[in-house]
N, C-alpha and C positions, 0 to 999 in steps of 0.2 A: 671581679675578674679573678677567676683563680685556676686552678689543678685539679685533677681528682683526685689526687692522696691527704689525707688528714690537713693539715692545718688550713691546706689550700682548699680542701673541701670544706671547712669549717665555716673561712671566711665567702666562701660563696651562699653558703646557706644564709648564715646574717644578711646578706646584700641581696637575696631573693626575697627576701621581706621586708628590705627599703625600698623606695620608689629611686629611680636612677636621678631623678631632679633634686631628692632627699641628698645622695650624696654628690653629687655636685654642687647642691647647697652649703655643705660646709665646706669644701674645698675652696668655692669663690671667696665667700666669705672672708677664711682663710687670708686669701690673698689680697682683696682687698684693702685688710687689717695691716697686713703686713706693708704695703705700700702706703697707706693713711701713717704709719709708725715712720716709715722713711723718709715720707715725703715731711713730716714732723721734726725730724732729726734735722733735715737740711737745710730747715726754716731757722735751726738756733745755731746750730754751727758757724764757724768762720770760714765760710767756702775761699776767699780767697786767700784768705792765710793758710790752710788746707792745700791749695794747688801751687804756692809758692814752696812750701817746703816739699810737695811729693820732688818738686821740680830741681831738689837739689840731690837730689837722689842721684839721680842719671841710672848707668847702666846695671848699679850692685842692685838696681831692684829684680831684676830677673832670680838673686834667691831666694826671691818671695815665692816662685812656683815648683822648686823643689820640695817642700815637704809637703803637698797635696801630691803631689808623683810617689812620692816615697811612701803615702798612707795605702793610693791603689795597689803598691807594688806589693805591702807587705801584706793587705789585706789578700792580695792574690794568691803569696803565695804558702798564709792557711790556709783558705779555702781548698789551694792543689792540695794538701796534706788533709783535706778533709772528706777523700773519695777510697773509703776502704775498697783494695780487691777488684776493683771497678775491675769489667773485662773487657772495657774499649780504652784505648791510650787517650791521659790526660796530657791535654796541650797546655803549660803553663800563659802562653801568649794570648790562646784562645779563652779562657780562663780571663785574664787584664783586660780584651774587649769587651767582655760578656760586663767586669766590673767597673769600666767608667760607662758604657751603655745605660745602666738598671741604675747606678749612681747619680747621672746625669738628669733621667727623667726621672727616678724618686724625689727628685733637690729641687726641681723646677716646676713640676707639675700640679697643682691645686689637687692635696690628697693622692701625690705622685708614687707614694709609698704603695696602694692599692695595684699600679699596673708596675711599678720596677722592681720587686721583687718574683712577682710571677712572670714574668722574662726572664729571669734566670734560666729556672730550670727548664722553659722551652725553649733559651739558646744553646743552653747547655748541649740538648736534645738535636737542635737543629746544626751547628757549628760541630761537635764531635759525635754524635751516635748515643749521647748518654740517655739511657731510658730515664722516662719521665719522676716516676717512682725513687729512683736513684738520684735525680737532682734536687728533687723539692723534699728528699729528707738529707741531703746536703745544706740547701739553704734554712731548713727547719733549725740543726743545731749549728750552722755558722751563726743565724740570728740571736739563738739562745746565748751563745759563747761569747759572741760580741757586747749581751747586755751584763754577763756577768765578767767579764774586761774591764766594761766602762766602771763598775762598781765598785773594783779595783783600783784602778785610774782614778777613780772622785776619791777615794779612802786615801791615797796615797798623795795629791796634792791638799787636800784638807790637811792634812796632819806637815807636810811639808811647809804649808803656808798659812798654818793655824794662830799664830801671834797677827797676821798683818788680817785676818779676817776678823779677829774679833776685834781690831783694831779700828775697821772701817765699819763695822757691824751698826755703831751708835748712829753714825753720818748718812749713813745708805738707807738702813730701816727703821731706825729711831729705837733700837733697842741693841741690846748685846746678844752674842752667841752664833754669830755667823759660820763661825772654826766649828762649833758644836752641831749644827745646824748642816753642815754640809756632809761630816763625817758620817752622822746619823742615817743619813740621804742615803751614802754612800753603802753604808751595809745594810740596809735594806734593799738595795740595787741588787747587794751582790748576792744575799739570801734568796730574795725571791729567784733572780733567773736559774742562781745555781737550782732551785729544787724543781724547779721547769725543765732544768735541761736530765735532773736525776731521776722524774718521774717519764720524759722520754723516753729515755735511752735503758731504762729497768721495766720491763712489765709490759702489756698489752696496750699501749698509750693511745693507741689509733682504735682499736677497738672499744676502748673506755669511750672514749669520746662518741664514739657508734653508736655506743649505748644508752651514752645519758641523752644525746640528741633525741633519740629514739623516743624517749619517751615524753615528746612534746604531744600533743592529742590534735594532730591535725593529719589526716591519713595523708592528704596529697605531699605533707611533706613526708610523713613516713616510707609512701611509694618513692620519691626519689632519693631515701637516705639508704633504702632497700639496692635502690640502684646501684650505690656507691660501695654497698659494701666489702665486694672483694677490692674494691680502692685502698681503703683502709689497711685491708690485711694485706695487700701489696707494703703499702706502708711501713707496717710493721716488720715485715720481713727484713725490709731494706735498712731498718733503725739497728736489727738484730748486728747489723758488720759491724755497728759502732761499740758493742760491749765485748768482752773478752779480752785479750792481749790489744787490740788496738785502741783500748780505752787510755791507755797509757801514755800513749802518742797525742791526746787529747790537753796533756800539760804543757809541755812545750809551743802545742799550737795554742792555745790560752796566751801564755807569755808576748807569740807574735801579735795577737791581736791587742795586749794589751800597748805594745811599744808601738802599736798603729795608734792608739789614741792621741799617744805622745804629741805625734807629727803638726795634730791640730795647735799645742801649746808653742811648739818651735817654729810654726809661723807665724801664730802671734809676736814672738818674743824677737821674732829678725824684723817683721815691719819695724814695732817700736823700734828696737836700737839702727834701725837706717835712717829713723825720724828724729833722730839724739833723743829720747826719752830715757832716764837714767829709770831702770827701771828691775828689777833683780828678777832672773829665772823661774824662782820659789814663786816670787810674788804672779808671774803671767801664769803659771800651773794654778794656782789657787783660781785665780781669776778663771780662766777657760773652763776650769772645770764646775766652777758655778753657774757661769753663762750654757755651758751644755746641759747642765739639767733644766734651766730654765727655757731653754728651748725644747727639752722633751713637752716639759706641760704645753707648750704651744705646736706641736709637735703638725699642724693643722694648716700653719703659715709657712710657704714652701722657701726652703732655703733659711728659714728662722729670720726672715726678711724685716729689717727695723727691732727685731725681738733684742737679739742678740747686739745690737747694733746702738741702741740706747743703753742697754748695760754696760757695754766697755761705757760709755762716757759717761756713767754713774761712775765707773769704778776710779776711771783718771778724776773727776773731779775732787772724791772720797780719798784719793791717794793727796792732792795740795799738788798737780802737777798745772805747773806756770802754763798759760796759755792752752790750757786741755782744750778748748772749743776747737783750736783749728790744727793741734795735733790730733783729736779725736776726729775732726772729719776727716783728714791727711789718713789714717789707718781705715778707719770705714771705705773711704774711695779706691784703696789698693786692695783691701781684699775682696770688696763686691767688684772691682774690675779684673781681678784675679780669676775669682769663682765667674766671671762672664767670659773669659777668654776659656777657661778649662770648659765649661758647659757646652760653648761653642766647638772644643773636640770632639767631644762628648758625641753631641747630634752630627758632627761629619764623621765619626768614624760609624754612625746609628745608621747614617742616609747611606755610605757608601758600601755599606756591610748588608743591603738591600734591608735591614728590620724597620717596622713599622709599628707603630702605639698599637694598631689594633691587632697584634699578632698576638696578642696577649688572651684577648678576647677571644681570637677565632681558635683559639688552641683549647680555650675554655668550652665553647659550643660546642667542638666535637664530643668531648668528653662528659657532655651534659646528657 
């Protein structure tokens, strides 16, 4: 399901050459895996020592949902900062729907990443006027900027929290170099998207890509790549706002994206200490930010379901914290009921905002 401009027309080419049960095959799969992981998790854990300390909580748990607000809010408002010139007014509000909407079903959906990103730029489209061209190379380099953030983000807890990784590195993997191992990660994250987002934003990027597709030897595709190609140079057109004086403005929004990363660690870091885990700030940064790439590689299982979920309790166990089983199920239950109550926004601001999964598609069809 995609768009007709470059990258969205890229990944529809790929997916006219899958069979639609192909990728719904990985997607179930996916989840599947991901609940066989969870429902594993629940099997060892201390569920009732778990629900005894959520229970002493009481009301300060409610600032377990301020820093998932705070990640929409600031990834919002790069993303406003990332419409050069636009000549219809950006609504920063409409803008925050569009991002728990496409957030919501990318996170919950088997391979939900395929239709919540191409809702973007048809809400974009549909809630303010923005031509389509205009939002899907919006979303083009918010995606790019956001992987060379994270890259940032992993560099910068590795190295924050580089003694207690190579600490637990023996425990965990049976070997040393964890600190080394993540850092490494890290600038490779941050090289590749960076030169993804330098070969966009410099040169004929939609066009290249025009080209090399082009030379696949299959005419039926070639006739519909023929199709696409003033898509393309729409494309590129629209990539051109991004160079010049406004490439400048591309730093600061960096910086926002990277401090939306943050948000993920500082709710890790508030469950723990509501749960009394004596546990240091360094130490949850390092943590979160291993468990995030490890859920890239699984990137397949929606919402990093059980992935991310047996890692923390690798990681409390590897730390020597008392009673990890039923502190570690006690943090799993608040933030998978966390992320069930925001998801739950999610699809009522999605149903009430009249958008539908398949708008994605049928926005796709016209432009086929």
């Amino acid at each position: 399901m995609s768009f007709n401009p470059f990258f969205s027309t890229v990944h529809r080419f790929f997916m006219r050459n899958q069979t639609k049960s192909g990728a719904s095959w990985t997607g179930y799969v996916g989840l599947s895996l991901g609940v066989l992981l969870i429902g594993y998790l629940f099997s060892q854990v201390d569920l009732q020592g778990a629900v005894e300390r959520i229970s002493l909580i009481g009301f300060s748990s409610l600032f377990i949902f301020l820093p998932y607000l705070g990640l929409h809010v600031l990834e919002s408002i790069a993303w406003f900062m990332l419409f050069p010139g636009s000549s219809v007014p950006i609504s920063f509000f409409k803008l925050l729907k569009i991002q728990l909407i496409a957030e919501t079903v990318s996170m919950t959906l088997p391979a939900g990443v395929a239709v919540g990103e191409p809702l973007r730029p048809f809400l974009c489209s549909r809630f303010m006027g923005i031509p389509i061209p205009a939002g899907v190379a919006s979303v083009a380099v918010r995606k790019l900027m956001l992987g060379v953030a994270q890259g940032i983000y992993t560099i910068f807890c590795a190295v924050a929290g580089f003694t207690f990784l190579q600490t637990v590195s023996f425990r965990m993997l049976g070997f040393g170099g964890l600190g080394t191992i993540m850092i490494a990660t890290g600038i490779a994250v941050f090289l590749i998207f960076l030169s993804l987002l330098f070969l966009l934003l410099n040169g004929r990027a939609a066009q290249k890509v025009h080209a090399l597709l082009m030379l696949i030897p299959f005419n039926r595709v070639k006739l519909w790549l023929l199709s696409k190609e003033s898509a393309f140079l729409d494309t590129d057109v629209e990539l051109k706002h991004f160079r010049g004086p406004f490439a400048a403005r591309l730093v600061p929004i960096m910086l926002i994206y990277v401090l939306a990363w943050f948000m993920l660690a500082i709710e890790s870091y508030i469950i723990l200490t509501l749960l009394g885990v004596k546990i240091s700030f360094f130490q949850v940064l390092a943590i979160d930010a291993s468990l995030t790439m490890l859920r890239v590689l699984f990137f397949f299982v929606p919402s990093g379901l059980g992935v991310q979920d047996l890692g923390y309790i690798a990681f409390f166990q590897a730390l020597g914290i008392q009673d990890y089983l039923a502190l570690g199920g006690a943090f799993v239950l608040l933030r998978r009921f966390k992320e069930l109550l925001w998801y739950a926004f999610g699809y009522g601001i999605m149903f009430f905002s009249g958008v539908h999964l398949r708008d994605a598609e049928q926005i796709s069809q016209k432009n086929s």
